[in-house]
N, C-alpha and C positions, 0 to 999 in steps of 0.2 A: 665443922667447916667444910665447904664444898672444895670437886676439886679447883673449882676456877680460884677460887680465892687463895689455895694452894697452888696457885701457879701451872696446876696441870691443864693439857688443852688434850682431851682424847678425841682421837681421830676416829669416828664411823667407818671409816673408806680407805681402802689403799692411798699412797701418793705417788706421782711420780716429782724424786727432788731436783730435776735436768728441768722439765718444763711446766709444773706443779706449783712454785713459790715463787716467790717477785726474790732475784739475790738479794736486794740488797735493802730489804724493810722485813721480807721476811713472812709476807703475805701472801696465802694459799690463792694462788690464781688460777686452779687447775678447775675447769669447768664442769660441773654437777655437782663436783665436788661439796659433802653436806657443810662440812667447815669453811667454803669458799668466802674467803675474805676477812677470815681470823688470821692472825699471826704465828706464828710459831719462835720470833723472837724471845730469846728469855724465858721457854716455857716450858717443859717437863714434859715433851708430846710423847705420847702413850700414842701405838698406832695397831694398825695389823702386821703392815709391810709395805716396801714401797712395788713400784710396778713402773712399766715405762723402758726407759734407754737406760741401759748400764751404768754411763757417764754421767750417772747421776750423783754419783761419788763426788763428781767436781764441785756439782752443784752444790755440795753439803761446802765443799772448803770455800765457797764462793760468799755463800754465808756466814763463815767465820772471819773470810777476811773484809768484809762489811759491817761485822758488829751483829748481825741481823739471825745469828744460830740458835736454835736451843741451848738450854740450858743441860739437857740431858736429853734423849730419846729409850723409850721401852717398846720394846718390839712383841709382838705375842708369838713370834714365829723368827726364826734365824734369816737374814737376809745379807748378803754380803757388799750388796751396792752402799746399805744404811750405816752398815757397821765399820764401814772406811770412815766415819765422821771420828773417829778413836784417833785417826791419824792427825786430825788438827784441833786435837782438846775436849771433843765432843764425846762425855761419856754416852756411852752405847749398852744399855742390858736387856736379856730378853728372858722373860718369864721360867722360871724354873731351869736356868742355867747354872752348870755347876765349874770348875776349875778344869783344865785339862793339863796333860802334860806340856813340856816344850819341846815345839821338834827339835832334833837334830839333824842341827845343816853344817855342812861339810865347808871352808874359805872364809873370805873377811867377806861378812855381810852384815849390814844395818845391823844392831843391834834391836831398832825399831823395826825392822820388818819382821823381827823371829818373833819377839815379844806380838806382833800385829798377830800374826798367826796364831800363836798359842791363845790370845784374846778371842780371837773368830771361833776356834778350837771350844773355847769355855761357852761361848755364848749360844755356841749351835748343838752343845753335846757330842761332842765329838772326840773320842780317846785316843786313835790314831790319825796319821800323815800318811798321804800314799805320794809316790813321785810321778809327776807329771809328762807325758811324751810333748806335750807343745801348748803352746800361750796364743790367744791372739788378744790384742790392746785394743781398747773403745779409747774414746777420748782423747785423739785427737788433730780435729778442729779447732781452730782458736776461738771459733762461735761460741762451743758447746763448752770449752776447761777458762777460754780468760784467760787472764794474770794471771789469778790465784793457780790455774793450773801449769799455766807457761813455768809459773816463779818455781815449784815447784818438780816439777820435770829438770828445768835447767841446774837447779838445783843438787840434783841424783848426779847427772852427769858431771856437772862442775868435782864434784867428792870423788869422782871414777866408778863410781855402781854400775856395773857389768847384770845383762843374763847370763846364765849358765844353762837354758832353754830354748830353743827353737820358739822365735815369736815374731807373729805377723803384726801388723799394724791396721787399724779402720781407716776411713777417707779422711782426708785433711778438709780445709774448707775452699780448698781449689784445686785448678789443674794447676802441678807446678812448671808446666815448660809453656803452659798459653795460658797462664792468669789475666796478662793483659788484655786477649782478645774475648774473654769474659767479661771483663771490666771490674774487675778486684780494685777495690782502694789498694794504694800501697802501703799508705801504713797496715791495714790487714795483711797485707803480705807479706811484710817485713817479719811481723810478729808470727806469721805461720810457719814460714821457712825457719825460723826460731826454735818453733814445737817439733817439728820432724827433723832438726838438728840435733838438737837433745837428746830426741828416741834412739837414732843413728847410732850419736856417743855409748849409746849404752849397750851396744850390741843388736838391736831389735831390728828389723827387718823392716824395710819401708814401703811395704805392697800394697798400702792405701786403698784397703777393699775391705768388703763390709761381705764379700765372699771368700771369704781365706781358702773354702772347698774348693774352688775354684783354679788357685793358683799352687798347687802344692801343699797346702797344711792339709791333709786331710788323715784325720784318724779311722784305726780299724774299730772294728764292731767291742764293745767291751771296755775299750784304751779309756785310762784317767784322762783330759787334757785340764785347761783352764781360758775358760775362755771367756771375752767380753763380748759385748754388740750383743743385743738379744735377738735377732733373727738369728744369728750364725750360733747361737748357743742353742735354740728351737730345733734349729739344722742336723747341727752335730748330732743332741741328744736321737733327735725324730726319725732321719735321715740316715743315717752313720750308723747309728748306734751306739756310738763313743759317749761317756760319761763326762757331765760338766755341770755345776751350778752357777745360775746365772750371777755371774763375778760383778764386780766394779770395776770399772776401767781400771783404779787405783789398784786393787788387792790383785788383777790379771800382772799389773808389774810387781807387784812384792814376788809373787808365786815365780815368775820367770827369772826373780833374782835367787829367789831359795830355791826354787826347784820343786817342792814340796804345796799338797793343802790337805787341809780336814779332811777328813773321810764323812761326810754330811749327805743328806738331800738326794741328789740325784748320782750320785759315787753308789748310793748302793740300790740293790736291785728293790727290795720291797718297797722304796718309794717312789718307783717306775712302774707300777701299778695304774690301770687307769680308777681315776675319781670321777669322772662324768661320761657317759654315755649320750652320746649325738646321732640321733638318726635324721639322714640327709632326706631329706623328700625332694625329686627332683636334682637329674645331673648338673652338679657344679662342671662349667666352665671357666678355662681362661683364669688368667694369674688376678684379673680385677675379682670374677668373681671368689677364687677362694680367701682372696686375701682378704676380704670383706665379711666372709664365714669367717678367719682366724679372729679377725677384730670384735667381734660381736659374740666370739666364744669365751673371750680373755676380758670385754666388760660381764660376763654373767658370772664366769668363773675363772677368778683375776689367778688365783694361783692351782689352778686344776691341772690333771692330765689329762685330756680328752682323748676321749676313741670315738672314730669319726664311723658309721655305719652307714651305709647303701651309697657309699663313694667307690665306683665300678674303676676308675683312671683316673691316675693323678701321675701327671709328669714333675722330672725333679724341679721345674721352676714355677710350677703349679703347689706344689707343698714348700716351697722358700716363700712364696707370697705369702701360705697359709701361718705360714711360723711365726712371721713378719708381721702380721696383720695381730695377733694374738699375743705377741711379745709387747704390742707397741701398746695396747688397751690397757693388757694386764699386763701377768711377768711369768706367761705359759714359757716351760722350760724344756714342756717335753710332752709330744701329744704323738699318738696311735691314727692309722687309717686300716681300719679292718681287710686284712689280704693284702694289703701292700710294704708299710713300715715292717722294717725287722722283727720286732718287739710286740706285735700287734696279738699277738699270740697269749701274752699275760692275762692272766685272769685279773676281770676289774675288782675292786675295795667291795666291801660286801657292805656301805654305804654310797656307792656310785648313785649319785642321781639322773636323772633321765629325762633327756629334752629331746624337741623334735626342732628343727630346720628349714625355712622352708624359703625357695627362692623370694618372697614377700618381705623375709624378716631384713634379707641382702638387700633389697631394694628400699628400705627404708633407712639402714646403713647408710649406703650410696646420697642417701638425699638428705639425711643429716650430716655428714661429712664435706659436703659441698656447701661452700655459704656466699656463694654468689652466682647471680645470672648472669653478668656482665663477661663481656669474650675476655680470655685473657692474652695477656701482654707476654706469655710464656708460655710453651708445652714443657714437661720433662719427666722422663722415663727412663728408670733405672734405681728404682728402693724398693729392693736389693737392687743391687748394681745389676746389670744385663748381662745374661749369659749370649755365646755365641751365637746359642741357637734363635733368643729373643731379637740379637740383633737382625739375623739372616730373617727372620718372620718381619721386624717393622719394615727391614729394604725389600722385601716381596710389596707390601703394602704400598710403599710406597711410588712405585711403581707408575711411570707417566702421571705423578702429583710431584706441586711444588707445597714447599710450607707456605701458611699466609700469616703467619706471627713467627718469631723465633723460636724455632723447635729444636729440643740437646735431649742427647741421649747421655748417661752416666756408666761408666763400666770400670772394671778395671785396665793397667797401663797392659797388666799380661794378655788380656782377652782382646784386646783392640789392637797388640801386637800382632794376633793372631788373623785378623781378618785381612781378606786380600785388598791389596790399594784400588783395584776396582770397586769392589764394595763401598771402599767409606769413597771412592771419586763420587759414585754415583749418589751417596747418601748427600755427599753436599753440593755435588751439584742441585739437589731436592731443598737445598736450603735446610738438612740438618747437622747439627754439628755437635760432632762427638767429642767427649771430655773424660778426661781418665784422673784416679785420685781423688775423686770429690764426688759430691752429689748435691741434689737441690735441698736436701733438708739440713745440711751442713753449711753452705755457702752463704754468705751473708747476701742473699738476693735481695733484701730489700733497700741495705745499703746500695746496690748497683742497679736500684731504679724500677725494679718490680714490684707490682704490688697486686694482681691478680696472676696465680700461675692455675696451671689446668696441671694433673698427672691421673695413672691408671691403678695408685697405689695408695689402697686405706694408712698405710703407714705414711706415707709422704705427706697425704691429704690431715693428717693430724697434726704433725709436727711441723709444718709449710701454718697452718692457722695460731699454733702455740706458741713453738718456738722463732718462727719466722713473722709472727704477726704480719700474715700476710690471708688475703681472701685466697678463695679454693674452689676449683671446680676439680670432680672427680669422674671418669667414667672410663670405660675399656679402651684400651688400645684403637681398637677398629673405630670405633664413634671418633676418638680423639683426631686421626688422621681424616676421616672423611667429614670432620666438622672445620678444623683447623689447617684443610691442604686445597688445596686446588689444582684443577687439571692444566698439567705443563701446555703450554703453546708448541 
């Protein structure tokens, strides 16, 4: 008997389960994808692992509370976004997994989230728990969790489930003190303020940024954290040096309520190692172009470490692009620039493969990412959210220009606290306008009217055509402003 006829459907290819499946039939809509257009309803998927956005955890309960879930998933490799499906019924096993202990945790906690752990623990080989200095949460936007995630969240908090952890929050799917002058439905609104009420309840910090580095969470070199969003897990790991496997939204709050995770993946050093060797030919510039090498590093090798070679400078918001872009393809958790990252220093796998880079390969990136000529109806920049420094460079640029379409920038509430009112005066008097909390891959843009957007970001440019079924133009900063501005009168 075959496996089809056995009900198994095995996966060729990574998934991502956030923008990867239709919720609610259960149909593989992720693009290239070899299974594209098979189901995974009812079906026994045998895969490698998934890849993509953290918050893909919801997606699994999105398809449970549709009808529309496997029957079981088998993993060949531990993944913790995949194995949050255990939370709503969805057996979860991954090849040669054995039993592990049960942490102990200390107060009244789920007894569902010890057991969740001790489960992750079995699945991933993992014998001890180490404790965690800080959380940060994916998931949530009410775009990206729904009901199923809303119902759930409120849920936690309705029973009094507390952190006992320092945890940050990702963007929601708006600004919350100028949603209206975005143009948010309000029933989306209602149901958001919903989601970040519930977080609230439960202790969690509501810094609605997709840079926690940014704002205060930031771990030292070495630290356990837990953490969601895969750029800021890319970060931490690449950047920081801090230790983190890329979580599930869902499993970042079991972790903040225990305290405790596995000792798996990237918690220990041998598997911080590099796996692939990239030699750059030709200087990467600018956040477009690395992020466009991260993205084309994490489709070749979806769960690699990469060490990046003959990269002479890379600024911190120059390697956020790059994490971003390679988090967003694949489910890169932690990659090396030779001479710059902490880490960089490791000797690679003594099966490290070996590729070359070359400005050609980015520009063919850049041109497959983009799936329209038509001008768009939108700019927007900020995924990752924009640092200080990106904002002070796009108001240099902007500079005696007016926008000629509606141009937003994304950042966080703290970072745009921080700019002086001169700044953003001038920024809108330029006809840009700055938005804190959210960002364009989160926000229901197409609900509010958009339907071709332009940004400077491989990760935006993915999930603005996936998740946002919306067209996409992609290209640098500088192009964007000097295609979409005009000289002020």
């Amino acid at each position: 008997m075959s496996e089809e006829e056995k009900g198994v459907l095995r996966l060729t290819a990574p998934l991502s389960w956030l923008d990867g499946v239709d919720p609610e039939t259960g149909v593989i809509t992720q693009p290239g994808h070899p299974q594209y257009g098979q189901s995974v309803a009812g079906k026994v998927v045998r895969m490698p692992h998934s890849v993509g956005s953290t918050v893909g955890a919801y997606g699994l309960f999105k398809l449970a509370r549709h009808g529309a879930a496997p029957k079981q998933i088998i993993l060949e490799r531990p993944d913790s976004v995949t194995i949050s499906a255990e939370l709503v019924g969805i057996p979860v096993k991954v090849l040669g997994s054995a039993e592990a202990p049960e942490p102990k945790a200390d107060g009244d906690i789920p007894e569902e989230f010890v057991k969740f752990l001790q489960r992750e623990a079995s699945l991933a080989g993992a014998e001890k728990y180490v404790r965690v200095k800080s959380v940060h949460i994916s998931g949530v936007s009410y775009t990206t969790i729904g009901d199923a995630g809303l119902e759930f969240l409120e849920g936690l908090a309705e029973r009094g489930v507390k952190v006992r952890v320092a945890a940050t929050t990702n963007p929601a799917g708006m600004d919350l003190s100028r949603w209206r002058d975005m143009g948010v439905p309000e029933d989306f609104a209602e149901k958001q303020i919903r989601v970040v009420n519930a977080l609230v309840r439960m202790g969690i910090l509501p810094t609605l940024t997709c840079t926690p580095y940014f704002v205060g969470n930031l771990p030292g070199p070495g630290e356990h954290v837990c953490w969601g969003e895969s750029s800021a897990v890319a970060f931490v790991n690449s950047v920081l040096g801090a230790r983190t496997n890329r979580e599930g939204s869902v499993k970042a709050i079991v972790a903040a309520v225990v305290g405790l995770t596995p000792i798996y993946g990237m918690h220990c050093e041998e598997n911080r190692r590099p796996s692939a060797i990239v030699d750059v030919n030709g200087e990467l510039r600018g956040t477009t172009e690395f992020s466009l090498a991260g993205f084309l590093i994490g489709e070749l090798y979806p769960h690699a470490v990469p060490l990046l070679r003959g990269v002479k400078n890379a600024s911190v918001d120059e390697m956020k692009a790059f994490g971003a872009g390679g988090a967003a393809s694949g489910s890169i958790e932690l990659f090396h620039i030779d001479g710059i990252t902490p880490e960089h220093h490791l000797k690679p796998t003594d099966d490290a493969e070996k590729i070359s880079l070359s400005k050609e390969d980015l520009r063919e990136v850049e041109e497959r990412l983009s799936t329209t000529g038509s001008p768009p109806d939108l700019v927007t920049l900020g995924c990752p959210h924009l640092s200080l420094s990106e904002i002070w460079y796009i108001h240099s640029l902007m500079k005696g220009r007016k926008a000629s379409v509606p141009f937003w920038l994304f950042t966080s509430r703290t970072t745009l606290s921080q700019l002086s009112r001169d700044v953003v005066k001038e920024l809108e008097s330029a006809g840009v306008k700055l938005y804190a909390d959210t960002c364009m891959v989160v926000a229901p843009l197409k609900k509010m009217g958009f339907r071709v957007v332009a940004t400077n970001s491989a990760k935006a440019a993915k999930y603005l055509r996936t998740l946002g079924k919306l067209e996409v133009i992609l290209m640098p900063v500088e192009k964007l402003v000097d295609m979409f501005t005009v000289l002020a009168s």
